[in-house]
N, C-alpha and C positions, 0 to 999 in steps of 0.2 A: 209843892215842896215834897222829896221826897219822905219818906216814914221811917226807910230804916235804915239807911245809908246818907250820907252826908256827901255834898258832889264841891269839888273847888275849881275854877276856872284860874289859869296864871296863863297868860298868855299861848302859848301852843300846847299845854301842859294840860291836860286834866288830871286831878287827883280825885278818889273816888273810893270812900271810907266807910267800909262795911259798921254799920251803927246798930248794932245788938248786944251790948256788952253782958247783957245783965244773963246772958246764955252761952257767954264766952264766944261771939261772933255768929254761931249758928244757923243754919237757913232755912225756913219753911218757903213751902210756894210764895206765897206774897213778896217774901224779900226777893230771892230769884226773878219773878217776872218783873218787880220792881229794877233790880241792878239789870235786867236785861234789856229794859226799857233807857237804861242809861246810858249802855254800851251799845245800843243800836246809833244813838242821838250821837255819841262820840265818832262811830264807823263813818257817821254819814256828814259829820261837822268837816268843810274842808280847809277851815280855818284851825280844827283842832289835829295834831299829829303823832304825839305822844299820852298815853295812860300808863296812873299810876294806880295799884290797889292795895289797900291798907286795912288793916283792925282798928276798932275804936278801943282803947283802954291801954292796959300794960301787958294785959295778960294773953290774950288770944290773935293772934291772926283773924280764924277759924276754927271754930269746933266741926264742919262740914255741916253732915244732916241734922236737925232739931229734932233727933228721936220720941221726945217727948212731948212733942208736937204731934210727931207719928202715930205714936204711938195711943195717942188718944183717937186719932183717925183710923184706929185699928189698920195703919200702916196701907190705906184708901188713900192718898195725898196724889193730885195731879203732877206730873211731872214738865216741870218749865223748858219749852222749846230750845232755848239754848244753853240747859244746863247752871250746874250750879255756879253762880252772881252771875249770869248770863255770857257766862265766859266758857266750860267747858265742853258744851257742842257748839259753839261758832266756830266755822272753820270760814267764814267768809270776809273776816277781817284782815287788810292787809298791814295796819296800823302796829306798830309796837307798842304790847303792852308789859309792865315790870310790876311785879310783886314787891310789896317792902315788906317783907313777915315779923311782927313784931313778939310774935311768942307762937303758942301754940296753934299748930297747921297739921291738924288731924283731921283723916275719912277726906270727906267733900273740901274741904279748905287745903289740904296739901292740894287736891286735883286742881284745885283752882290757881293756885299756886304752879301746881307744873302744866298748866294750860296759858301761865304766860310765858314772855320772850323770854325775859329774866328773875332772877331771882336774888334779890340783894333782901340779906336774914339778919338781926338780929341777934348777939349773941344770947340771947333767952330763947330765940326759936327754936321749934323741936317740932320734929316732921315723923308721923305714921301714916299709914293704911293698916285700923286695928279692926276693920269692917267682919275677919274672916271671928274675931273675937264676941260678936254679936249676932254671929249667923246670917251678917249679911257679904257683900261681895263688894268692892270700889270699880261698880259700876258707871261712874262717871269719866274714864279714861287713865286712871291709874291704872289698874291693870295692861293698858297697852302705850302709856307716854311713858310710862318708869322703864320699864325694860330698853326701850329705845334711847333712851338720856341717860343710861349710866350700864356699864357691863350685865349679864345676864343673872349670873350665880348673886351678886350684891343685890340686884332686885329681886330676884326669888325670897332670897331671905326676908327680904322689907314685907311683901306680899304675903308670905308662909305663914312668918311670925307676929303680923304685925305689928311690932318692935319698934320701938323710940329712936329716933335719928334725930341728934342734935346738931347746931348749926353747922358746926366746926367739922364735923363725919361727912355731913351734904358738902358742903366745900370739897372733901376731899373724892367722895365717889363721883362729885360731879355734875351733880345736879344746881347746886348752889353756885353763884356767881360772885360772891365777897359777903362777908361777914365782918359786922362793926359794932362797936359798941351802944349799947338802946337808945341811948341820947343822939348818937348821931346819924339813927337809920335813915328817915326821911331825905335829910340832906344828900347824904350817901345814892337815894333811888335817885332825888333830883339830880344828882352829877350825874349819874348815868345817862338819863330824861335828856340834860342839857349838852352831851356829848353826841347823844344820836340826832339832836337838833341843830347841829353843826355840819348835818351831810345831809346833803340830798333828799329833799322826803321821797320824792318816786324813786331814786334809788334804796332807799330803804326798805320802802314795800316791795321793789322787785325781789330785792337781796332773800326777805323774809318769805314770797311767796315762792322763790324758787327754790331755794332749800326745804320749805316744810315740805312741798309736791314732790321735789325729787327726791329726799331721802330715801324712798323704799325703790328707786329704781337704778337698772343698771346704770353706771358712769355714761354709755354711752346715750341712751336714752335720755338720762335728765339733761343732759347737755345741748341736746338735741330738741326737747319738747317746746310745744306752746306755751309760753306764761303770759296774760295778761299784764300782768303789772310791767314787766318786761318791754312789752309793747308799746305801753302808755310812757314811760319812762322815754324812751328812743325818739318819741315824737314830739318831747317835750321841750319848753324855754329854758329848762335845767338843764339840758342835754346840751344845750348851747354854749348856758352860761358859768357854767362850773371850769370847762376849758378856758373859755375867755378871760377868767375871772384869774387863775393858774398864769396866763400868758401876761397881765397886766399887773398881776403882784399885788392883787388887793383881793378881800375876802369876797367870796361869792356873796348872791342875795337870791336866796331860795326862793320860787315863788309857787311851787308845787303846782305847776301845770308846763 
């Protein structure tokens, strides 16, 4: 069983519940290779299609690094293959994953946060990068997924000043995806979960892996390039029966091959 995370299986759904309250979510090695050990078993589940990641309590999301963890390791701490809850250097996943941020998503816990698909917040939630406040840097992909997810100058600022970004601000610069009230975030992620469960899984993973690889290339190139999942999706029973399904007037049945 896992130690510090809490894992729920709902049919094509995983939920996957960062369990450290008592640090305000925070991650040392252990948890990390821990959730990364979860998120590999999710990639490779082909029964599972959607992830959710959540805070345990009221109060945190994530706090990111356990500095005082670090910091007793005279800041010696191994660094987890793929990043913090095993989410923010995997770039190998083509699965959508959604964020439910139930409060505070500070340093390592916003990246984690902006290292998934989506991001559905909490009206309690509140979003920094205050790492430049501590002498350290959001070496986890903040620095280079914020600027790209919402205009330049609005990110500098978030980066510069490490500065408090509440739910309702992320909504509006753009990084945030809907914001509800605390009671009803979960449910909120699940509508999400259960709407992208309604298309296509190999067209979802094409969709998500051709946008994230093409973003940084010209129009005509990304349009133009190889994608995997693109490939797999073309050749599949889905590819069949989502038309068929459209011509005969009754809902498709996805069967993700």
């Amino acid at each position: 069983m896992p130690e510090f995370c809490e894992v729920d299986r709902d049919g094509r759904i995983l939920t996957v519940t960062i369990a450290r309250p008592e640090v305000m979510n925070a991650l040392h090695p252990p948890a990390n290779e821990e959730l990364g050990a979860v998120f590999d078993e999710f990639a490779a589940d082909p029964d599972l299609w959607v992830a959710i990641i959540t805070g345990a309590g009221d109060r945190a999301f994530s706090a990111g690094n356990d500095l005082k963890y670090t910091a007793r390791s005279d800041g010696k701490v191994p660094i987890a293959e793929k990043g913090f809850a095993g989410l923010t250097s995997r770039f190998d996943n083509p699965k959508p994953v959604i964020a439910a941020v139930n409060g505070v998503a500070m340093g390592g816990g916003f990246e984690i946060a902006l290292a998934c698909d989506l991001i559905v917040a909490s009206e309690k939630a509140v979003f920094a990068l205050p790492e430049p406040r501590v002498g350290l840097a959001a070496l986890a992909g903040g620095m280079h997924r914020l600027p790209r997810m919402i205009p330049l100058k609005h990110a500098m600022g978030m980066l510069l000043t490490g500065r408090r970004v509440s739910a309702e601000e992320g909504l509006a610069l753009g990084f945030v995806n809907e914001v509800v009230p605390v009671e009803d975030l979960m449910s909120a992620a699940r509508r999400w979960a259960d709407q992208i469960l309604e298309c296509a899984p190999l067209s979802v993973r094409a969709s998500k892996e051709s946008a994230l690889r093409g973003l940084d290339l010209p129009l005509e190139q990304a349009m133009s390039a190889h994608y995997d999942q693109v490939h797999t999706l073309i050749k599949s029973e889905d590819f069949i029966e989502g038309p068929r399904a459209f011509s005969e007037k009754r809902p498709p049945v996805w069967k993700g091959r």
